[in-house]
Rosetta silent file (secondary structure, phi, psi, omega in degrees, C-alpha in Angstrom):
SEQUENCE: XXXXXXXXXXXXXXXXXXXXXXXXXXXXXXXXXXXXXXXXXXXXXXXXXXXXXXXXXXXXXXXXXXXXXXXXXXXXXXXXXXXXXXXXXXXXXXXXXXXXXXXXXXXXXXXXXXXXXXXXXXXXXXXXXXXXXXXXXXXXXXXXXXXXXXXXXXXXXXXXXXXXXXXXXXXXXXXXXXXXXXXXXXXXXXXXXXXXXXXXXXXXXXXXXXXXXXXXXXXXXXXXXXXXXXXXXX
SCORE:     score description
SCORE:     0.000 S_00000001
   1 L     0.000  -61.730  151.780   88.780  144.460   10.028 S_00000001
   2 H   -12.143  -78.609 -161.662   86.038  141.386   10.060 S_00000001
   3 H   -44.603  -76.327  169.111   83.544  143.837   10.335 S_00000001
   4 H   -39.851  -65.691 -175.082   84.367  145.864    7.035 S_00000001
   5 H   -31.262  -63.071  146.523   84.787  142.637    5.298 S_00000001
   6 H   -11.376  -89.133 -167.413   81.228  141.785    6.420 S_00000001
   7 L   -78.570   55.075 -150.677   80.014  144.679    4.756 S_00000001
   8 L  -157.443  -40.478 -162.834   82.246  144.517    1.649 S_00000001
   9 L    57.482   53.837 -142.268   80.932  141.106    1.467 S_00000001
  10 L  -127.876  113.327  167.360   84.978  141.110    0.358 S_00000001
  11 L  -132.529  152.935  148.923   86.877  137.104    0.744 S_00000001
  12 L   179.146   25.374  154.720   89.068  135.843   -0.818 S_00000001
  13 L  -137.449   -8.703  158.397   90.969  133.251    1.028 S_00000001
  14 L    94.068 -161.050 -168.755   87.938  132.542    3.207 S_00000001
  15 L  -177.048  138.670  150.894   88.181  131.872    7.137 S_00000001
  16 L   -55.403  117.906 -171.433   87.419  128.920    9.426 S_00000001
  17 L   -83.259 -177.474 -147.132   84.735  129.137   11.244 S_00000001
  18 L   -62.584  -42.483 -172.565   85.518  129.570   14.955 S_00000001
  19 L  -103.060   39.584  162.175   84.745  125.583   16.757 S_00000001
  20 L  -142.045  166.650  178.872   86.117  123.796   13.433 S_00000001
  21 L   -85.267  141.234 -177.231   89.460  122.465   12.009 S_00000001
  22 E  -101.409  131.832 -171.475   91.045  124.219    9.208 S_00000001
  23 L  -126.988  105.451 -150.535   92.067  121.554    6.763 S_00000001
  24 L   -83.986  133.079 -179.047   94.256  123.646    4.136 S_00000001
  25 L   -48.801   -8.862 -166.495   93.860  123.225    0.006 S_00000001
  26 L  -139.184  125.542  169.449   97.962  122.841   -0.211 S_00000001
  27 L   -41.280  138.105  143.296   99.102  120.325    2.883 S_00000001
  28 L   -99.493  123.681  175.978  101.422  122.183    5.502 S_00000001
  29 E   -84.587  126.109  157.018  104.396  119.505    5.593 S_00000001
  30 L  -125.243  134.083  177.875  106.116  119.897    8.900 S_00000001
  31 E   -87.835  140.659  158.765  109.548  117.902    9.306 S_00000001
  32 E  -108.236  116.822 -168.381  110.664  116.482   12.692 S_00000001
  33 E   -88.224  118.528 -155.144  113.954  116.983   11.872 S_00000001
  34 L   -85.206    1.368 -178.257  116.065  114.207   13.401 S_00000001
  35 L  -102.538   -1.917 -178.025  119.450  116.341   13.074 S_00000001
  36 L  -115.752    4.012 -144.790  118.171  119.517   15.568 S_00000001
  37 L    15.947   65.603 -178.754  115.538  117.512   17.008 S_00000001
  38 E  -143.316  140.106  151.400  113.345  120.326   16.693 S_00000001
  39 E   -22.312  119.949  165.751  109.906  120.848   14.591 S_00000001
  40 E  -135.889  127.260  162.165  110.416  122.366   10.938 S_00000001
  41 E  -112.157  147.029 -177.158  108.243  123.901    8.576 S_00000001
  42 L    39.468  -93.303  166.833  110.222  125.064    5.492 S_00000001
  43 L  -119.318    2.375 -163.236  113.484  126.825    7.393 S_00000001
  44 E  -103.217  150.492  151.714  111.665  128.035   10.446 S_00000001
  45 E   -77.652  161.590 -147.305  111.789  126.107   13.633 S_00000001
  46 L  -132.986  -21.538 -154.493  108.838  125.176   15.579 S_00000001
  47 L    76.406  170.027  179.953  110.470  123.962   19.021 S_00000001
  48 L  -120.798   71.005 -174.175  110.612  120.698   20.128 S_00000001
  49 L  -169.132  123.526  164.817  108.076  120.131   22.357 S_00000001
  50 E  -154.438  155.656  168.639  104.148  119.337   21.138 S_00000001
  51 E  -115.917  153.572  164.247  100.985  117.192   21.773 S_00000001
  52 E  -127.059  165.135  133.500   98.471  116.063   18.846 S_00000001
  53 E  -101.380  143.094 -176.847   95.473  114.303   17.948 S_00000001
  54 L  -116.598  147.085 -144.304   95.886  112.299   15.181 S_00000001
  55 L  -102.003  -61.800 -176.628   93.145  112.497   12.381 S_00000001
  56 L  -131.908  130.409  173.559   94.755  109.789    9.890 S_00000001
  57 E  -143.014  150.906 -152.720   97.444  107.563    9.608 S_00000001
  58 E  -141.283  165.014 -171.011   99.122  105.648    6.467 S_00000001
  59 E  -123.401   85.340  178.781  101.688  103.197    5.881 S_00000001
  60 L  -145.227  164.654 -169.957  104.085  103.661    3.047 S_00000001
  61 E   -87.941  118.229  178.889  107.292  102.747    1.256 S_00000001
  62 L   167.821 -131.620 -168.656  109.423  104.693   -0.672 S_00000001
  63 L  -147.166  160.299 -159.361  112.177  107.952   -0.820 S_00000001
  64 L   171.570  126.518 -134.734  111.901  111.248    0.945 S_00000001
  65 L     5.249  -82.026 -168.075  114.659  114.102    0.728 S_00000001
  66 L   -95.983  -38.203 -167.605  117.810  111.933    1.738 S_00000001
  67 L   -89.220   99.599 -166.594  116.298  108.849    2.920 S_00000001
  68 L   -47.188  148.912  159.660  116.247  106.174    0.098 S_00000001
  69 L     9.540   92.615  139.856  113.419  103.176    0.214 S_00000001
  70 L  -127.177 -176.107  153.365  112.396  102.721    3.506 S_00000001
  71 L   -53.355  150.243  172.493  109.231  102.543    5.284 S_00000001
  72 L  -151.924  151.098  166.769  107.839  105.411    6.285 S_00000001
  73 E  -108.934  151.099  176.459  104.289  106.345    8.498 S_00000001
  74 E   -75.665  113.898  156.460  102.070  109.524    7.595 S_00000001
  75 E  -100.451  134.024  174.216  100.627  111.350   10.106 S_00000001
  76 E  -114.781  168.952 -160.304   97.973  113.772    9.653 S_00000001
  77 E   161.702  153.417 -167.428   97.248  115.603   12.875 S_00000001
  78 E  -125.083  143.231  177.377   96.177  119.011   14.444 S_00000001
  79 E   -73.396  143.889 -166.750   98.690  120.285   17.411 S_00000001
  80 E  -130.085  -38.008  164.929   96.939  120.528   20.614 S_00000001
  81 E  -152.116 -172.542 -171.150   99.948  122.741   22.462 S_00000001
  82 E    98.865 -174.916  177.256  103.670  123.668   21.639 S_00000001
  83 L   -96.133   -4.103  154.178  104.852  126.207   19.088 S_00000001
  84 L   -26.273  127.484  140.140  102.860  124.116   15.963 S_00000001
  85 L   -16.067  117.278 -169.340  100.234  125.871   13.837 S_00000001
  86 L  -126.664  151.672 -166.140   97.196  125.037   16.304 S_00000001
  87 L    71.746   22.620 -177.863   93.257  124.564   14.755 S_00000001
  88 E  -135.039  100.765  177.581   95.076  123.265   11.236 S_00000001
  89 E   -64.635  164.213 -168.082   95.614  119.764   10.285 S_00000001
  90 E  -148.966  145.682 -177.295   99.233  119.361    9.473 S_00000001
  91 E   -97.196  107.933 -178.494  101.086  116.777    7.753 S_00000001
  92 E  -140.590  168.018  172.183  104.496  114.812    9.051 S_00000001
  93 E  -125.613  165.183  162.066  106.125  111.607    8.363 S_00000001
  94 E  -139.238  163.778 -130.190  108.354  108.999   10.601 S_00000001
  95 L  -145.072 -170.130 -145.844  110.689  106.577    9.649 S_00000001
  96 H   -36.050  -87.223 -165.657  112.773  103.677   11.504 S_00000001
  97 H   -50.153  -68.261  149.978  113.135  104.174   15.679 S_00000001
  98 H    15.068  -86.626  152.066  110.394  106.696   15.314 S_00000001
  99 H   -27.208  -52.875 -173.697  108.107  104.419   13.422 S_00000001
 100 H   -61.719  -53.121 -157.157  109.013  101.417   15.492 S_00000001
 101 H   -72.640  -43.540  153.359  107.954  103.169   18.661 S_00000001
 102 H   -54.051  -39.855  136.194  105.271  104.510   17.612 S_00000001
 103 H   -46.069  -41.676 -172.024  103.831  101.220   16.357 S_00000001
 104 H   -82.259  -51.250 -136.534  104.419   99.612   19.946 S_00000001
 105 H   -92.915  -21.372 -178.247  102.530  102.385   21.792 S_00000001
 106 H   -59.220  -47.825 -168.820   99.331  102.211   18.940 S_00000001
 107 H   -79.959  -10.745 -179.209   99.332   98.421   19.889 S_00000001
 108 H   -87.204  -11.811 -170.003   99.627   98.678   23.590 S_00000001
 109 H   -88.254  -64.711  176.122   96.837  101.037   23.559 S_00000001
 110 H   -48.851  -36.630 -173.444   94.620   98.579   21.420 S_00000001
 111 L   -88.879    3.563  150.607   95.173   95.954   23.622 S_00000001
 112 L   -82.438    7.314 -147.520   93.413   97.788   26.213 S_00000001
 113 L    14.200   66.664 -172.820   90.813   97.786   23.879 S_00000001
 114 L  -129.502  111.447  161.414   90.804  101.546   23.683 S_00000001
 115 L   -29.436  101.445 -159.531   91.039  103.685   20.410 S_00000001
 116 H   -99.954   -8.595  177.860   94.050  105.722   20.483 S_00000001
 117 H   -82.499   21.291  179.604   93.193  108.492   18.238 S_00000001
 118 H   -95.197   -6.604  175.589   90.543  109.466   20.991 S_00000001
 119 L  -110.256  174.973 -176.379   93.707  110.350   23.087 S_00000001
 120 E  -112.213  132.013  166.067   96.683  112.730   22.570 S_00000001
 121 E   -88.811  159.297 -174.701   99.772  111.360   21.703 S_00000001
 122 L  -124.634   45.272  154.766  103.110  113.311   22.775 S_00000001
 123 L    13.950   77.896  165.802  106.043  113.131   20.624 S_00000001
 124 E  -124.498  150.357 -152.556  109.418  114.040   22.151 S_00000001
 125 E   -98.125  133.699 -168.033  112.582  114.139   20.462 S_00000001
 126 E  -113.318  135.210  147.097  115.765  111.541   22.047 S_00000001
 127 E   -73.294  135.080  165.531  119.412  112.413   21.415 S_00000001
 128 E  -124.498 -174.022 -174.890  121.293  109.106   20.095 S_00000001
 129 E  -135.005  150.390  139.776  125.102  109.020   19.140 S_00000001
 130 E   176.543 -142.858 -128.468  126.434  106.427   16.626 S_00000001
 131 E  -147.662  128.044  162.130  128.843  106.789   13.534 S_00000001
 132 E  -139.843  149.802 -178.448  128.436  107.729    9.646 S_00000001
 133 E   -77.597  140.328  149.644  131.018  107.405    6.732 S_00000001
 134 L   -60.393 -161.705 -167.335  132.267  110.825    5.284 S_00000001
 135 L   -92.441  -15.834  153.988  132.862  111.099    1.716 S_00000001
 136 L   -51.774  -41.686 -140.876  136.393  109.190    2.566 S_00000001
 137 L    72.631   40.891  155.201  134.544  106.106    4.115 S_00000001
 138 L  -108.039  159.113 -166.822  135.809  107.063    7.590 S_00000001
 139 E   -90.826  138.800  164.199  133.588  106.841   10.247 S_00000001
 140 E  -114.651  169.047  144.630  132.792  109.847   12.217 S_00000001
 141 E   -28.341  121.799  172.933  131.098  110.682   15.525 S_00000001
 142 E  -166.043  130.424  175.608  127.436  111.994   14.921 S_00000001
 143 E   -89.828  152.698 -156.861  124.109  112.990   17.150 S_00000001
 144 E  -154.309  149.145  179.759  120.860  112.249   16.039 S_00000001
 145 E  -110.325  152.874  154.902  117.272  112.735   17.079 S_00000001
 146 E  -138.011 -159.696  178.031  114.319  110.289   16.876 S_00000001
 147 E  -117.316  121.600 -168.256  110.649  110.518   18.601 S_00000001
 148 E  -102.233  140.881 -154.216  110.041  108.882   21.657 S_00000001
 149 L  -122.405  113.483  143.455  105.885  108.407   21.953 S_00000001
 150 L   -72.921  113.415  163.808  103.715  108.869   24.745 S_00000001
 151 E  -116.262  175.417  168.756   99.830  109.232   25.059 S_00000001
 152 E  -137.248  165.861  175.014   97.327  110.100   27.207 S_00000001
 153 L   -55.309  137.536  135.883   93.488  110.466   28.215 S_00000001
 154 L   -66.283  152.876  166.610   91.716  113.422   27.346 S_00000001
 155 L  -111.567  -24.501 -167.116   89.510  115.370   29.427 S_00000001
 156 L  -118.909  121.454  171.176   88.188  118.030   27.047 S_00000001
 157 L   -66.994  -14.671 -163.895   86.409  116.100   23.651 S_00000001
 158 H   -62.181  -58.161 -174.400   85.415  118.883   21.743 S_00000001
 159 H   -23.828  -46.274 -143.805   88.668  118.265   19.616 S_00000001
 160 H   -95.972  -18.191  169.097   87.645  114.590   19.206 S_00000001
 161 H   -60.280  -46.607 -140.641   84.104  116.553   17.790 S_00000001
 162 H   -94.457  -73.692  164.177   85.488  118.615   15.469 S_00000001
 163 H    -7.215  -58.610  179.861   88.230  115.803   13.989 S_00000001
 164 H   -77.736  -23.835  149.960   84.947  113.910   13.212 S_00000001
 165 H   -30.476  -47.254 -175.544   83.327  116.589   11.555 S_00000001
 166 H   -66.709  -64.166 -171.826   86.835  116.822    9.411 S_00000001
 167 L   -60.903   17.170 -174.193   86.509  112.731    8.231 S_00000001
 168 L  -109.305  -17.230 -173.029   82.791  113.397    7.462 S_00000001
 169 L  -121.005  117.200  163.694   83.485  115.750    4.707 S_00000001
 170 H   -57.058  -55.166  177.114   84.914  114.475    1.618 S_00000001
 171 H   -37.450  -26.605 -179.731   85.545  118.015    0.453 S_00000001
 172 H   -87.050  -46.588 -172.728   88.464  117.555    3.511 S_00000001
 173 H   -61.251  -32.935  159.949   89.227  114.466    2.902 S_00000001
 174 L   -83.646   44.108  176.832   90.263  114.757   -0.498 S_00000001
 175 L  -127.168  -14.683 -175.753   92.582  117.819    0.990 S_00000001
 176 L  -101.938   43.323 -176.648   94.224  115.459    2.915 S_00000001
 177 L  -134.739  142.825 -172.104   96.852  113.783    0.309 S_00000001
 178 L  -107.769   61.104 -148.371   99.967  115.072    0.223 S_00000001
 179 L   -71.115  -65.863 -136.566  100.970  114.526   -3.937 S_00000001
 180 L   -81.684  -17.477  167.727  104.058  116.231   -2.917 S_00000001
 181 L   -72.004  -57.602 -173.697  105.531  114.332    0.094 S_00000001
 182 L  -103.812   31.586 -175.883  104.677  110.892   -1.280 S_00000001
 183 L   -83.567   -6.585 -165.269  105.370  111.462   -4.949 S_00000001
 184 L  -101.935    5.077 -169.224  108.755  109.101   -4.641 S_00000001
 185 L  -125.577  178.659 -178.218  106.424  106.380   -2.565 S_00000001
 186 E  -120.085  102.961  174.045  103.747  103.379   -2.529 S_00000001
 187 L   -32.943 -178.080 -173.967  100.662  103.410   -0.079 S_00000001
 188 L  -148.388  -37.469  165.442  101.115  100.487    1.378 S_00000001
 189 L   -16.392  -35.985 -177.938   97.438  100.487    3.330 S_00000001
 190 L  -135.434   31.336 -173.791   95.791   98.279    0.915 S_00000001
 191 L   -96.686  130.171  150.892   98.845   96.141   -0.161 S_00000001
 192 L   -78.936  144.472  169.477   98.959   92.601    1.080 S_00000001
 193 H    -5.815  -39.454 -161.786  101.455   91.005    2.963 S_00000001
 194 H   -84.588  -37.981 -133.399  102.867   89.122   -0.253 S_00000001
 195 H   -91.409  -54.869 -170.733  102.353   92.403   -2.169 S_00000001
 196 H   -62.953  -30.725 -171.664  104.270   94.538    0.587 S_00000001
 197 H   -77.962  -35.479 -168.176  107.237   92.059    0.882 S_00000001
 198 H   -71.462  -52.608  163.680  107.718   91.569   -2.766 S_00000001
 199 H   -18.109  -73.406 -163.290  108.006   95.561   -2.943 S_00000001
 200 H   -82.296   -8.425  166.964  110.532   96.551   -0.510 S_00000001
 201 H   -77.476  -22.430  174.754  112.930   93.129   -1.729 S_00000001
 202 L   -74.654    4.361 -164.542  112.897   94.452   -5.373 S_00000001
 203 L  -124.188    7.880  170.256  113.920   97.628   -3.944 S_00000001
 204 L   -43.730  157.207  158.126  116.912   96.070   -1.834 S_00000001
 205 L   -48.291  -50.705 -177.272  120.424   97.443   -2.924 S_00000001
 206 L   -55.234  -44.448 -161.217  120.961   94.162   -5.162 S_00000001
 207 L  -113.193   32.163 -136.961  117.377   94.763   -6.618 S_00000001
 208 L   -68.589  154.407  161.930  117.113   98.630   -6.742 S_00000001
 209 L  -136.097 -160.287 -166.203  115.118  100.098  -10.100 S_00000001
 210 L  -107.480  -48.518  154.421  114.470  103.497  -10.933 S_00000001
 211 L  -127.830  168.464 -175.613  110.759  103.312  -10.163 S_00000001
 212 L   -81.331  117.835  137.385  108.122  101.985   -7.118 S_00000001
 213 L  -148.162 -169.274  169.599  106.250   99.526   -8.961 S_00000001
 214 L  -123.563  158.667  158.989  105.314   95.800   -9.292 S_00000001
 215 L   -26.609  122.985 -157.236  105.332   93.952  -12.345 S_00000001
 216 L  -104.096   41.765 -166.606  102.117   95.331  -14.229 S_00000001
 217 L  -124.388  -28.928  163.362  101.537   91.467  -15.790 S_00000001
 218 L   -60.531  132.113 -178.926  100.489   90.871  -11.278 S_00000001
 219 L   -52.885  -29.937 -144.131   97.175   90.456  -10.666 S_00000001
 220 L  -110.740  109.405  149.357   97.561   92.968   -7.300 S_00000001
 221 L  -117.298 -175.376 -165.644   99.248   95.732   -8.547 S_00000001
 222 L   -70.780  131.921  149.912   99.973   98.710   -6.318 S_00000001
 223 L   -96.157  137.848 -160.512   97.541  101.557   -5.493 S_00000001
 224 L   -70.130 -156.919 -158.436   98.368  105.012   -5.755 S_00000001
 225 L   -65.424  -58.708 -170.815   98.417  107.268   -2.649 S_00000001
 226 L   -28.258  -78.240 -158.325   95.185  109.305   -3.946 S_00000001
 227 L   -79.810   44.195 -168.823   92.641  105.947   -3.396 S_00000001
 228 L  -111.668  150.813 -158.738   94.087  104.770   -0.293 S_00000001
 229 L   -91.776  115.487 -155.549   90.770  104.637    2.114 S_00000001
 230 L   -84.860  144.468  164.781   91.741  107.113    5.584 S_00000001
 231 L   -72.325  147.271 -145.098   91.080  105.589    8.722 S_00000001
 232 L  -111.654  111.605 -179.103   87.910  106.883   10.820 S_00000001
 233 L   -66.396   87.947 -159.713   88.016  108.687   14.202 S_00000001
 234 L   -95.100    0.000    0.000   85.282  106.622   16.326 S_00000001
């Protein structure tokens, strides 16, 4: 089929070439969906079992389907095994245990003074139990997933080639915002401390508004997602 195409000289969604990362014009969002613990893109399952490298990572605040103002981290990232899309950056986000744990293993890594996006991290999905009100306010019984985070060394770099190839080209790099995932959020990446705190207390239940912003009469005000500067794969 290639072949005819060749001589057709006939594209029209183009093709990756063979030793590079496909970094797609429209994001693929994949959920880790904490109620099946399993990978989701749209309705299809994915399995629950994958490794990545991760390309980029973001910090931001905000709402996302059900879950109201909280923190949340981005990950951009190409699947290395599993049932994931593989040779495709892919898009996911994580939230509270998830989030937490994933912060301590980034810093335990650094403090080995080692780089962790030169290794693959390993994601696996934890059963928890605990209790949510119905539409009564009684509590029920309910299982839950989060991501429990592992990495490791690599032995074969070409990956860690190609990844830098992807942050070298702006044409990718402005493919790698997600308008549609973070249209209910605030980067957070180039918010200061004062800036970040003042955020998420106006957005407490007592101080809730309608939209994320700060007071546009503050010197700092927030920038959106678009100009937030991606971190560099060294």
């Amino acid at each position: 089929m290639s072949k005819i195409a060749d001589n057709f000289n006939f594209s029209v969604f183009g093709a990756k070439h063979k030793e590079a990362i496909l970094v797609p014009e429209m994001p693929i969002a994949v959920r880790n969906n904490c109620q099946s613990g399993k990978w989701t893109i749209g309705d299809e399952e994915y399995g629950s079992k994958c490794s990545i490298t991760i390309l980029k990572f973001s910090k931001f605040f905000g709402s996302l389907g059900q879950t109201q103002n909280t923190l949340w981290g981005q990950i951009w990232f190409i699947a290395e095994s599993g049932d994931l899309p593989q040779g495709v950056v892919i898009v996911t986000y994580i939230k509270s245990r998830s989030l937490n744990d994933f912060n301590r293993l980034v810093a335990s890594i650094q403090a080995r003074g080692v780089e962790p996006a030169t290794g693959i991290f390993v994601p696996e999905f934890i059963k928890h139990s605990g209790q949510k009100p119905d539409e009564n306010g009684t509590l029920k019984p309910i299982n839950y997933y989060s991501l429990k985070w592992t990495w490791k060394e690599r032995t074969n770099w070409s990956v860690i080639e190609q990844a830098a190839a992807v942050l070298s080209s702006e044409s990718n790099l402005s493919r790698m915002i997600d308008l549609e995932g973070t249209k209910s959020m605030v980067c957070l990446d180039n918010l200061s401390p004062h800036d970040i705190a003042y955020l998420i207390t106006s957005h407490s239940p007592k101080n809730q508004t309608e939209e994320l912003s700060l007071d546009s009469s503050r010197e700092n005000a927030l920038l959106p997602a678009s100009e937030k500067v991606p971190a560099k794969v060294s």
